[in-house]
N, C-alpha and C positions, 0 to 999 in steps of 0.2 A: 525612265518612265515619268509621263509629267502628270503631276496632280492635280489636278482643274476644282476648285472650290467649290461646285456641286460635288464634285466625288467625293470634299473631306467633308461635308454636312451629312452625307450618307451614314446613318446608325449604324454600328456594327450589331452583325447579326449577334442574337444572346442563343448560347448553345445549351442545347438540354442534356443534363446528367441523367442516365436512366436510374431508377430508383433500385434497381439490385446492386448496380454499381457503389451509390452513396452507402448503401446498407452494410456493405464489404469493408468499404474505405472508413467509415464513421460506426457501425453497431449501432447505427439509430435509422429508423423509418422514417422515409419523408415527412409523414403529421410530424413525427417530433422534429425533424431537424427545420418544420414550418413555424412548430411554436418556440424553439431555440433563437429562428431571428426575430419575432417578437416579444417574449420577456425578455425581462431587464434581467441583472446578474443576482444572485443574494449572496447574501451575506452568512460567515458562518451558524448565526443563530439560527436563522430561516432556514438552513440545509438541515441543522442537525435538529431542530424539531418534525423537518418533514421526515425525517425517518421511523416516527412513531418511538414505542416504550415498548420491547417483548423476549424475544428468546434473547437476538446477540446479547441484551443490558442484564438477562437474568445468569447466560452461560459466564458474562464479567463478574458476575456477581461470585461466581461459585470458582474461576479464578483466581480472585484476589482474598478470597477464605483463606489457601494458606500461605499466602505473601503476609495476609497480616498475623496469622497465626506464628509466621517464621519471625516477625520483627518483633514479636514476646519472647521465642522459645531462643533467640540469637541474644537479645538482652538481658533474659530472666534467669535460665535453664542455671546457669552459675549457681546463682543463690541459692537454689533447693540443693545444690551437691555439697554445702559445709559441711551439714551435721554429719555428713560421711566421707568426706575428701578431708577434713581438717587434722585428722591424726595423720592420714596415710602419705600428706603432704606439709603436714606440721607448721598449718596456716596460723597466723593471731590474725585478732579482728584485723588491724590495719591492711593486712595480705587478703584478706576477703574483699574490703574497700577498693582497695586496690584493683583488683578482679572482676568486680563490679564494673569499677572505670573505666576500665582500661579497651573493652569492648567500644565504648561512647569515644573514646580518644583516637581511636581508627577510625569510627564515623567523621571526626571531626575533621582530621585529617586528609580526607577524601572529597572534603565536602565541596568544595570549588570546583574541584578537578571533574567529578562526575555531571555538576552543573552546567560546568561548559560543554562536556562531551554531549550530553542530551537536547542542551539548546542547538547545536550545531548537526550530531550526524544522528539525532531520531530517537522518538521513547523506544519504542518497540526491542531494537538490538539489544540498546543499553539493561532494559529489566529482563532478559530472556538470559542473557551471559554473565548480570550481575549474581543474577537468583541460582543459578548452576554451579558459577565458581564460589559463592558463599557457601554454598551446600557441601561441597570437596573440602575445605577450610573447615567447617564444624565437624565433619569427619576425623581431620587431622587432630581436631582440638579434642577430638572423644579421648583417641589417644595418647593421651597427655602424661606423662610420666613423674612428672615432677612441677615445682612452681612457675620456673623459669619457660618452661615448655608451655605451659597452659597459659601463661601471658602474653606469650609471642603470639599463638595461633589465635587468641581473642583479638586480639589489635588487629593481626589480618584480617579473619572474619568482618570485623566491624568495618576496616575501612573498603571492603568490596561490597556489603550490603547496602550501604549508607545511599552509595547510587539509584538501583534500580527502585528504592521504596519512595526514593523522594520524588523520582520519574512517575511512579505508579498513582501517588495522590495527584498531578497533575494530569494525567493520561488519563484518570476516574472525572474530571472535570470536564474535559475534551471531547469527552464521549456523551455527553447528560446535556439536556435544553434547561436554560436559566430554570426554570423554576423547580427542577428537580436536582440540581445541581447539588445546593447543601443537606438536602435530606439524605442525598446518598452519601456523601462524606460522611454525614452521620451512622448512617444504615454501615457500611462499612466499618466504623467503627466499634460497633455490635458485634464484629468479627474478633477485637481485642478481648470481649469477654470472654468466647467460645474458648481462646488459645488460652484467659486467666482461671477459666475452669478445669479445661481439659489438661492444661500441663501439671500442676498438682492432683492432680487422679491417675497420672501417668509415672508421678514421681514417685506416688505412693506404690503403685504396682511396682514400680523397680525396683527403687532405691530400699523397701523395706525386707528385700532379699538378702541375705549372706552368700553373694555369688563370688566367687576369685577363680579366675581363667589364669592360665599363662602359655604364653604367645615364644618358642625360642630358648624354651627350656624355662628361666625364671629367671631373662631379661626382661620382659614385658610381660606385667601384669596387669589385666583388665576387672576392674571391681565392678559393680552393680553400677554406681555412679559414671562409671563407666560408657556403657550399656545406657545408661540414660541420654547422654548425651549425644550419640550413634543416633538410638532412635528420633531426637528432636533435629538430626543432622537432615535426616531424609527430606521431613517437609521443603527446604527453602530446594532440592533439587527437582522434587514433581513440580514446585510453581515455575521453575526455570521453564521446565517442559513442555507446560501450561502452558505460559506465554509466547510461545514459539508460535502457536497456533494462531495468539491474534491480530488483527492488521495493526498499520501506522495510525499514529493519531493523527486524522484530517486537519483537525486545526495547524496543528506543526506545519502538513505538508501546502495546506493553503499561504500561512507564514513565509514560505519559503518559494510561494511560486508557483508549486508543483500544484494546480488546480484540476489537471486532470487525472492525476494518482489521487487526490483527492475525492475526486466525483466519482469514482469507481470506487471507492469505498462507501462514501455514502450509500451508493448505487445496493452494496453488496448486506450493509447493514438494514437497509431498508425492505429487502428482498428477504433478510433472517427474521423481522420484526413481522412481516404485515402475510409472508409469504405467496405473494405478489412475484412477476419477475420484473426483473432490474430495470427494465425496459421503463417500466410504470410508472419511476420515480419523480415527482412533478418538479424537479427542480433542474436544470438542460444548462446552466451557467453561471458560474461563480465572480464574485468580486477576485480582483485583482488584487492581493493585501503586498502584493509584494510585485516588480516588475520584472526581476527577472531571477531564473531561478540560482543559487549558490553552486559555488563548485562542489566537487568530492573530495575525497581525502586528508591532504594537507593543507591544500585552498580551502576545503569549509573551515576545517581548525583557523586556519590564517584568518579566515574573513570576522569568525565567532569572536576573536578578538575585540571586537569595537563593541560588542555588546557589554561587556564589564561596564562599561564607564556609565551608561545611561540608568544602572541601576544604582551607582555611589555616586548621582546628582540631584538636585531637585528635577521633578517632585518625589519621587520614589525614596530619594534617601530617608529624610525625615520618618516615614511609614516603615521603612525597615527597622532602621533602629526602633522606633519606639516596640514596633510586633516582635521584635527579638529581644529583646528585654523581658518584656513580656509575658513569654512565651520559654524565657529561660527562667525564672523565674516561677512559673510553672512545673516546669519537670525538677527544678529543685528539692521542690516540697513532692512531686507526684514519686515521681522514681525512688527518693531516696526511703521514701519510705515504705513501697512498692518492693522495691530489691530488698530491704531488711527484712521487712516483716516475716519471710520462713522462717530465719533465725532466731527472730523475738519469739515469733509462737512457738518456736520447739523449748527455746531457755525457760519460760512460764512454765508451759507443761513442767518440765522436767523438774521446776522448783516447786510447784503449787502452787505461786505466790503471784503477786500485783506486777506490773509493769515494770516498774520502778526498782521494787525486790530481785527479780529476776536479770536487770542489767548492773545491778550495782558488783556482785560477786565476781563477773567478765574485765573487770581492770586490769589482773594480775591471774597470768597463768596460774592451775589449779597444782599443790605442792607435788602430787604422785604423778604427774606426767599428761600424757596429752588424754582423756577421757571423753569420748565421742559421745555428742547429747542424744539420748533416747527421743526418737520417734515414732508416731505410731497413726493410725489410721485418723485420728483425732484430728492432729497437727494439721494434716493433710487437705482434711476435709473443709478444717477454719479457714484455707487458703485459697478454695474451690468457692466462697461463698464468698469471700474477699471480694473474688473475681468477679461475681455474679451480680453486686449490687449495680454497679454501671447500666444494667438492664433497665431498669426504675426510670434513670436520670437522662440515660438517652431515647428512650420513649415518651417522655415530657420533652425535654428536649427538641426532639424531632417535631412534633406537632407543636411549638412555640418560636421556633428559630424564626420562620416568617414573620408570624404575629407581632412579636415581640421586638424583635431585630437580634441580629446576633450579639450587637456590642450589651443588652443590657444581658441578656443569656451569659454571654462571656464573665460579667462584672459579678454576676450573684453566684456565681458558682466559684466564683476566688474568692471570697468573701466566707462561702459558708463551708466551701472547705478547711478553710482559716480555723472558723470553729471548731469543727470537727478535731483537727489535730492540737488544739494549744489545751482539749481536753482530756488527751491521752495520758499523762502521767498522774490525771486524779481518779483515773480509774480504778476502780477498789481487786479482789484479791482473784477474782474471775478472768478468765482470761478471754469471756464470751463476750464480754464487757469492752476489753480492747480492740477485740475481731470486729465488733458493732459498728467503731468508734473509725478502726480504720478502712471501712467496709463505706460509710456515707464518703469520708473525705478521698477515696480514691475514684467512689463514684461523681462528685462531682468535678474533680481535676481530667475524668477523663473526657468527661463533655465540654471543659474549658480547655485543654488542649486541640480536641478535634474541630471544635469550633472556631479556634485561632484558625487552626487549617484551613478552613473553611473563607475567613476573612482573608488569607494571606495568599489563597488562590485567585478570589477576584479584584485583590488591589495591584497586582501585576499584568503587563500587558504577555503576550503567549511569547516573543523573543526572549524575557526575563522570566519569566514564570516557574521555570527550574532551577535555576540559579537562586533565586529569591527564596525557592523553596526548602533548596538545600543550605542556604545558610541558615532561613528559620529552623531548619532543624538540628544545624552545628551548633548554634546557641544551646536551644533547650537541651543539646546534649551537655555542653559544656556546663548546664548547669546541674545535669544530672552528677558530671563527674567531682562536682564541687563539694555536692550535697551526699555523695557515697564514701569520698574520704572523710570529712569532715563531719560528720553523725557517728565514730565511731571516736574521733579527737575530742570533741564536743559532750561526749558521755564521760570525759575523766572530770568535767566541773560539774557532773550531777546530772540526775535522770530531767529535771528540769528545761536546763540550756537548750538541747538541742530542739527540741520543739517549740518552745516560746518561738526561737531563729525563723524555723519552717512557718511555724504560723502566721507572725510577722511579715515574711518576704511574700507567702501569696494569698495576703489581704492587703498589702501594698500593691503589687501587681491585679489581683481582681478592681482595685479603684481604678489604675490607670489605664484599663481598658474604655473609663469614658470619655480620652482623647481619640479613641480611634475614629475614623470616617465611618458613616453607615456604608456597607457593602450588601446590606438582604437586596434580592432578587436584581445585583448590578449584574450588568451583561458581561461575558467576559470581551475582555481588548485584543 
């Protein structure tokens, strides 16, 4: 057939898609798929603010209640079992320390490896299987038989939790428009009190019982302490269960590509918030953040490789090291005193005496054998209130973090925590006096820790952001494990040493938060 040059000038005819048709193929109406080819693309700020503020951010909220509730009763729960595990396991203080750490040493342990699995195949899997399999593990660790037993399953425990919580404060970022962003870090954080109230009221209902089960004739014996740690096992498996229910973080799946598993989540949160349907969503097209999308399985792991490097270069390296420093340095002084304190308050009690009185007679086993320290509703209750002060410092907080910026927020609160702890062994013969003392300096390390968090989610771009996040919080564990051996090494040179130490390292670290960059109200990358 021959083509004659009028015939190739000829337009081709343009054919018409009937509008049921497109509606079939696309789930959108011609109006929208008219205003889809005239807007531009946004950006993820612009999606995730057009979704509003309402049910999905309030059902997240009640969520991650006992994820954070699990990441006290998975670190803490130990410590309130001494005054009653310590005959029946013939612990000295160092085997407490120990105990302590050894939890943080599984985190630490983990902490790469969960990093990279979350930067690579998704928050969502990652906190749903973390928070389930941890919960099976603290079960194990209820029953614990011996010292050896109860070490092993704390190191397990630690290092399968360590994942999904580090997933979970970057997934709370994910889901929040910049300007609500750190308030809810904060606000969430609110939830560490709940768990530092609720778990010593919990300890008191158990552990103040004379219970002994046996399991097998009188191979397995199950004591009240027992029983306590059963019960603090459940939470971290409901938040597994929890988490099952809620979508991928958009930002991830944008990162990766996946722009229209993306948009249908926007779609789906916006329809939860405004209750609107999904249709309605004013936003029809996303930026390209990435161009195409990753493999699965072994190819994502393969490809997630290349990411390590860009976060141990500049610019990133510099900000890391210094925020883990930092930030280790922090849980030094926070935890180590945090985890002791049941024990101090039960030795007081039980002495009548000062601070100082009450640790000095603990150097050397007691002559007649191992004598379990009286507890009592008292004890209990000074640990419940312990818990409570943080309520004060993150409601200033909260309403200062913008204002102010986080880095001077960050600084004043290592600083007057400082205070608070290098005044502890001059506290007189009260032991209402030292509850006070450690009651301000816990509340402010814990608005200096979650505020690090805060900064250490918007100085990473969304490829490194879990990675980053889980080393920041290898450190502060590692510094936790520092400061839970060594507080109890520390007390044979006198009730002094060990807190001058503590006070010292986070008034040094509250200074050196004013190298940090400002991050208030940065967009996330």
């Amino acid at each position: 057939m021959v083509v004659t040059g009028n015939d190739a000038e000829v337009p081709a005819t343009k054919e018409e898609i009937p509008h049921d048709h497109l509606f079939k193929v696309t789930g959108l109406s011609s109006t929208n798929l008219e205003k889809l080819a005239q807007e531009t693309a946004a950006d993820f700020e612009t999606a995730i603010a057009a979704t509003s503020y309402g049910r999905f951010n309030i059902l997240l909220m009640l969520c991650s209640l006992p994820a954070f509730w699990s990441a006290v009763s998975v670190t803490s729960s130990v410590s309130y079992i001494f005054t009653s595990a310590q005959c029946d396991m013939e612990l000295s203080l160092l085997d407490m320390g120990t105990v302590n750490a050894i939890t943080y040493g599984g985190m630490i342990s983990s902490a790469m490896v969960w990093g990279f699995l979350s930067d690579t195949l998704g928050r969502r899997r990652i906190m749903a299987i973390g928070f389930l399999f941890s919960g099976l593990l603290e079960m194990a660790a209820a029953l614990s038989q011996n010292f050896i037993m109860l070490l092993l399953t704390r190191f397990a425990s630690g290092f399968l939790f360590n994942g999904p919580f580090a997933v979970l404060l970057s997934y709370l970022a994910e889901v929040h428009r910049t300007e609500l962003r750190a308030r809810v870090i904060l606000l969430t954080s609110l939830f560490y009190t709940v768990a530092n109230i609720t778990l010593p009221l919990l300890a008191w209902a158990i552990l103040t019982q004379d219970w002994h089960f046996f399991i097998y004739g009188k191979e397995i014996v199950i004591h009240s302490w027992n029983l306590f740690l059963l019960a603090t096992a459940l939470v971290p498996l409901l938040t597994g269960f929890a988490f099952l229910c809620l979508p991928e973080s958009p930002k991830f799946l944008m990162s990766r590509g996946r722009n229209e598993e993306a948009l249908k989540i926007f779609r789906k949160i916006y329809s939860m918030n405004t209750g609107r349907p999904e249709n309605e969503y004013p936003i029809m097209l996303l930026v390209e953040e990435k161009s195409e999308e990753q493999g699965q399985g072994f190819a994502a792991l393969k490809g997630g490789v290349a990411q390590l490097a860009p976060l141990f270069r500049a610019p990133h390296l510099k900000w890391l090291v210094l925020i883990c420093v930092i930030h280790m340095g922090c849980m030094f002084g926070s935890n180590t005193i945090r985890l002791w304190y049941p024990h101090l308050a039960a030795m007081i009690d039980s002495k009548n005496g000062s601070l100082c009185a009450a640790i000095a007679p603990v150097v050397s086993p007691p002559a007649g054998g191992c004598t379990p320290l009286h507890t009592d509703m008292l004890t209990y209750l000074q640990s419940a209130v312990v818990g409570a002060g943080s309520v004060i410092t993150y409601s200033i907080g909260g309403a200062l973090i913008n204002k102010c910026g986080k880095r001077i927020v960050v600084s004043c609160c290592g600083v007057m925590s400082a205070g608070a702890v290098v005044l502890l062994p001059a506290a007189g013969v009260d032991g209402a006096w030292v509850a006070a003392l450690v009651t301000s300096a816990l509340a402010f390390t814990s608005l200096y820790g979650a505020a690090l968090s805060s900064v250490t989610v918007d100085l990473f771009p969304t490829s490194l952001r879990v990675l980053a996040m889980a080393t920041f919080l290898m450190c502060g564990r590692l510094g936790t494990i520092v400061g839970t051996v060594a507080f109890p090494a520390l007390i044979t040179f006198g009730c002094w040493p060990p807190f001058i130490t503590i006070a010292a390292v986070l008034g040094v670290c509250g200074l050196s938060c004013y190298f940090l960059p400002n991050t208030t109200l940065k967009k996330l990358e």
